[in-house]
C-alpha positions in Angstrom: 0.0 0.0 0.0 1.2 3.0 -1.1 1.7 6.4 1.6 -0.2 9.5 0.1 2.9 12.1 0.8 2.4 15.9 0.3 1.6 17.2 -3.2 -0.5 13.9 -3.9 -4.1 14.3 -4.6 -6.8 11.5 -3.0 -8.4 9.3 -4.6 -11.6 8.8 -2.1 -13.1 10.8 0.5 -10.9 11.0 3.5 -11.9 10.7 7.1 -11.4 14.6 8.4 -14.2 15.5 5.6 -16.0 13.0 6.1 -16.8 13.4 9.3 -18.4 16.7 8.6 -21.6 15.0 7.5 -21.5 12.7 10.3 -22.8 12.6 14.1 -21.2 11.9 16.9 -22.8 10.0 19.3 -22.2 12.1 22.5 -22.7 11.1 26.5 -23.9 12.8 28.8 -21.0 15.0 30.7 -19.1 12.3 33.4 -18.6 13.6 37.0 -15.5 11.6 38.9 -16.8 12.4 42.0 -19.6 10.2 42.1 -19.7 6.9 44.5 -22.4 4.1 45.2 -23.0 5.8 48.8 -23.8 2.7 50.2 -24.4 4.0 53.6 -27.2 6.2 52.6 -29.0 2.6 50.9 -28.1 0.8 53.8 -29.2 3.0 56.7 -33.1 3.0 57.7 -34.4 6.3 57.3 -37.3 8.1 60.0 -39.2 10.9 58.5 -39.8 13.3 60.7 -42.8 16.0 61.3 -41.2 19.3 61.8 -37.5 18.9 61.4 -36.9 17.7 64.8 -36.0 14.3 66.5 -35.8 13.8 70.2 -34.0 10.5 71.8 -35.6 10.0 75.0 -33.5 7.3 77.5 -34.4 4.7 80.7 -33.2 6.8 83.5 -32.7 4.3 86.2 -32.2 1.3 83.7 -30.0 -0.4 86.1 -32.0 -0.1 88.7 -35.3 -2.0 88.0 -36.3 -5.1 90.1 -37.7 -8.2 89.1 -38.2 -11.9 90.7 -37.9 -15.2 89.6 -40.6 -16.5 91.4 -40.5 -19.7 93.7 -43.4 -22.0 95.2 -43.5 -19.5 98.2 -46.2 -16.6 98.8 -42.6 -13.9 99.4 -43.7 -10.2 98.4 -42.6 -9.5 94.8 -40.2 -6.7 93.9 -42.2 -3.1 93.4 -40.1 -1.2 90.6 -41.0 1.3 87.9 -38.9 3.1 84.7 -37.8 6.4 84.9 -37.2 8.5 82.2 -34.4 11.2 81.7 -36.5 14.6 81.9 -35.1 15.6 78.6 -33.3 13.5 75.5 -30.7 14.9 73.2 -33.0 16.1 70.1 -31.3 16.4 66.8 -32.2 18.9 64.2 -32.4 17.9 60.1 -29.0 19.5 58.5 -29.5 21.5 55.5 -26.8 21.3 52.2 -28.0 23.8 49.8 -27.3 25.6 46.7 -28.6 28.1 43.8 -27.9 26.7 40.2 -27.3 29.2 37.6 -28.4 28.1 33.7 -28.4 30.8 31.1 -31.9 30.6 29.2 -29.8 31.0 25.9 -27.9 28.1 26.5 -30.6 26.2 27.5 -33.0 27.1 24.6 -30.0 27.0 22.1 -27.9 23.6 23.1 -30.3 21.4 24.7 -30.3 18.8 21.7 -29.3 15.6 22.4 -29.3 16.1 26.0 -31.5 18.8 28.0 -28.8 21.4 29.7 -31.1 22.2 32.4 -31.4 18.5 33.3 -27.9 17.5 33.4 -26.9 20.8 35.2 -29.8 19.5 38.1 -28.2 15.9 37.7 -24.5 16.7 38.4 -25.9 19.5 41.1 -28.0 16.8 42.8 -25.3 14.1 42.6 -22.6 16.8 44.6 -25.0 17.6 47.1 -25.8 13.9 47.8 -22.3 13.2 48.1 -21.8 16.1 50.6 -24.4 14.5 52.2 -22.5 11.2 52.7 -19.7 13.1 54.2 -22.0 14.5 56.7 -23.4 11.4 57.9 -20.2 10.4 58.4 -17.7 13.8 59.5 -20.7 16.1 60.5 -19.1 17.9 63.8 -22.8 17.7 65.3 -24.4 14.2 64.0 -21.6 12.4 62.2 -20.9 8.6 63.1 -17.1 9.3 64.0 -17.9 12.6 66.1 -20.7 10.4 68.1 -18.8 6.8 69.5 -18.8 6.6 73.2 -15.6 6.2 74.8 -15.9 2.2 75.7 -16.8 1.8 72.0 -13.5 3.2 70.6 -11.0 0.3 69.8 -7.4 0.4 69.2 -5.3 -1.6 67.0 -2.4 -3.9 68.7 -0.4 -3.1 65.9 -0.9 -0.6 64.0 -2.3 -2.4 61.1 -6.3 -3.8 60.8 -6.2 -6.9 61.9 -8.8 -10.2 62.2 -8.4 -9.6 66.4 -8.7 -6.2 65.9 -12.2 -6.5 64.0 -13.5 -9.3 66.6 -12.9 -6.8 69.5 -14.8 -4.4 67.5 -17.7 -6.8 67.1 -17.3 -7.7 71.0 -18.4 -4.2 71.4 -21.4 -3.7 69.2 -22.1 -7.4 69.3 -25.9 -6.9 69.8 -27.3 -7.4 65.5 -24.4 -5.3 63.5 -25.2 -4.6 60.1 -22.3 -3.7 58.6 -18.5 -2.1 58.8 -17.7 1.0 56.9 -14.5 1.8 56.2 -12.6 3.8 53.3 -11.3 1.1 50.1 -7.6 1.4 51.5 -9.0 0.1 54.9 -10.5 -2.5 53.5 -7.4 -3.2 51.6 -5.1 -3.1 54.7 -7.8 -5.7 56.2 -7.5 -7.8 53.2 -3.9 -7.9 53.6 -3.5 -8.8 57.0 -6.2 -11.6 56.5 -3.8 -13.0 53.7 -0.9 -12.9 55.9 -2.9 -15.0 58.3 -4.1 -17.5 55.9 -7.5 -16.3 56.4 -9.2 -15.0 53.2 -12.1 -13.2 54.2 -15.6 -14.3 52.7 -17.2 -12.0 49.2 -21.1 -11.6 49.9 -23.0 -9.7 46.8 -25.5 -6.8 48.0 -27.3 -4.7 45.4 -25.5 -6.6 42.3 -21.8 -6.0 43.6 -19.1 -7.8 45.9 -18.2 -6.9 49.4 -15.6 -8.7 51.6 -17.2 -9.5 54.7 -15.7 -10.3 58.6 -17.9 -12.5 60.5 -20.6 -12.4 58.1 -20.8 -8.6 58.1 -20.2 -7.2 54.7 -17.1 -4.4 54.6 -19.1 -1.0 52.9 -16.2 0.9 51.0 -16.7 4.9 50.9 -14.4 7.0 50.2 -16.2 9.7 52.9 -14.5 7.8 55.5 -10.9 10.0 55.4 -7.4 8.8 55.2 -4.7 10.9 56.9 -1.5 10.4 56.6 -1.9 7.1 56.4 -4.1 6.5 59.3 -8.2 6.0 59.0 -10.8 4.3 61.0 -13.2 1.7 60.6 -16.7 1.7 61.7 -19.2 -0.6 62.7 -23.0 0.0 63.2 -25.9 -1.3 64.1 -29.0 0.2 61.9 -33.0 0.5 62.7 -34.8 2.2 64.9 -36.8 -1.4 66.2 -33.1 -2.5 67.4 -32.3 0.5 68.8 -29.4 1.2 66.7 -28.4 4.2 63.9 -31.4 5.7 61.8 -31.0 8.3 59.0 -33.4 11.4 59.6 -35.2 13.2 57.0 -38.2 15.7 56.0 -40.5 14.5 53.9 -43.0 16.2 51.6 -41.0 18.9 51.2 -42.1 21.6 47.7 -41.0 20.5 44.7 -39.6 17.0 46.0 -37.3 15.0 44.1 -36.5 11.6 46.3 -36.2 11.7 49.9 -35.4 14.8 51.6 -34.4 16.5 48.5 -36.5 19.6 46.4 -35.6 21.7 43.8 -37.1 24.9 43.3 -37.6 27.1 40.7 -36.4 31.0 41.9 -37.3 32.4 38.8 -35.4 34.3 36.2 -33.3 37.5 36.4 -32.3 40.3 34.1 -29.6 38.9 32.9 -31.8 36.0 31.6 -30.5 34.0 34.1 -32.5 31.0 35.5 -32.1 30.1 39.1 -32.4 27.1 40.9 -32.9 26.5 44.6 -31.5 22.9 45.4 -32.1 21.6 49.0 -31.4 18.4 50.7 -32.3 18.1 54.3 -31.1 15.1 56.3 -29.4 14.1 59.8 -28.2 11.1 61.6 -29.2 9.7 65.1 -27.3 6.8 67.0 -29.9 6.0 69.5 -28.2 3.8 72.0 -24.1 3.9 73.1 -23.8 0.4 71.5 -25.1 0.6 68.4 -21.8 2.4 66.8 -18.0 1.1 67.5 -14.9 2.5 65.9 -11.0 0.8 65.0 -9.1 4.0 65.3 -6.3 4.9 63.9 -5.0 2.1 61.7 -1.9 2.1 59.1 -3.6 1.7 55.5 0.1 1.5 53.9 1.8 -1.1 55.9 2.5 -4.3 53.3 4.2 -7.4 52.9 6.4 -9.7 51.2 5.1 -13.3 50.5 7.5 -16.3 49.7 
């Protein structure tokens, strides 16, 4: 086959002019930031009537009497359950924005895909991943920030290993759900159940593969930090029945997308700017001490050689 060199005329229709009769099939635009957040499918989530939440608690739980009774006419036990005169209430979170569209981009470039609707799409799909991180970082209502002292574990050595997660189960022992844990975590955990000779079990939930540790699946998010080479691994216990973590939001909210989330029209300015309103409302409640344990402080980045 002969090269067509400079100066040489073609003989059929080349690919650069051809392809200015031709389509391209185009996506829609591709944001890196999105994850599965697992933890928001796998918590249970309470609706709530006006924003607010209150945990009320068994005052004098350790103090309540009751009998075993014998063949013997002995006076029974009188007893009765206190209450603590006020329980923490926690109040829905709000992660908000305004999205900006210029009408003349929208009415002008909206074939094949709708602007407006994949400006709301990657909006909606930030704020839900800011809402991950909240659940989990929040200051106020995030799972790390909320661990009670006795449910805060520490490794042996350094590293997340198989005694390290059975202490953590020792702790919230009553029905866990699940450990969550940033991918590296879970890596480091892999690793040191290698070493071991202990592979840990796969379990599929929702059409993908976890690792699991005692029958508990391992939920990767990325939410979960890594600093300098130390993270944490959590462990919960979900529902509201058992006592454990529940996600809080406010339903029937204008303009309601999916759970706790609205978008709202704000109108257009005279710039012929459209405006957005985009408002997700959401909290988290742990609802007794030993429903939430944590491994702190592990090493992510210790490996090994294997012969």
């Amino acid at each position: 086959m002969t090269d067509i060199h400079e100066g040489q005329t073609h003989t059929a229709l080349g690919d650069v002019a051809a392809r200015t009769l031709a389509n391209a099939t185009k996506t829609v635009p591709m944001l890196s930031t999105i994850t599965p957040r697992w933890l928001v499918h796998l918590l249970q989530w309470k609706p709530l009537e006006a924003g607010i939440y209150r945990v009320n608690k068994v005052k004098n739980e350790a103090g309540l009497n009751v009998d075993c009774s014998s063949l013997d006419e002995k006076i029974l036990p009188q007893t009765f359950v206190d209450y603590e005169e006020w329980g923490r209430e926690y109040r829905l979170n709000a992660v908000n924005t305004v999205l900006d569209v210029h009408t003349r981009i929208s009415d002008l470039y909206s074939s094949p895909h709708n602007q407006i609707h994949e400006q709301l799409r990657l909006t909606i799909e930030t704020i839900k991943e800011r809402q991950e991180s909240e659940l989990i970082n929040n200051a106020e209502y995030g799972l790390l920030n909320n661990v009670a002292p006795g449910f805060r574990v520490q490794s042996r050595t350094g590293a997340p290993t198989p005694d390290d997660m059975d202490e953590l189960i020792s702790r919230v022992w009553k029905e866990p759900a699940f450990f969550l844990a940033h991918p590296q975590a879970i890596a480091a955990f892999g690793r040191e159940c290698t070493r071991r000779g202990v592979p840990p079990a796969i379990v599929t939930l929702f059409g993908s593969q976890f690792l699991t540790w005692r029958g508990l699946p391992l939920i990767p998010s990325d939410k979960v930090k890594v600093i300098n080479g130390k993270s944490n691994i959590l462990l919960l216990r979900t529902g509201e029945s058992r006592q454990g973590v529940v996600g809080l939001y406010q339903p029937n909210l204008t303009g309601e997308l999916s759970m706790g989330l609205s978008v709202r029209f704000m109108g257009i300015n005279h710039k012929a700017i459209a405006s957005y309103l985009i408002s997700l409302y959401c909290s988290l409640a742990v609802l007794t001490d030993d429903a939430l344990g944590v491994l702190e402080n592990i090493d992510v980045d210790k490996y090994y050689d294997y012969k």
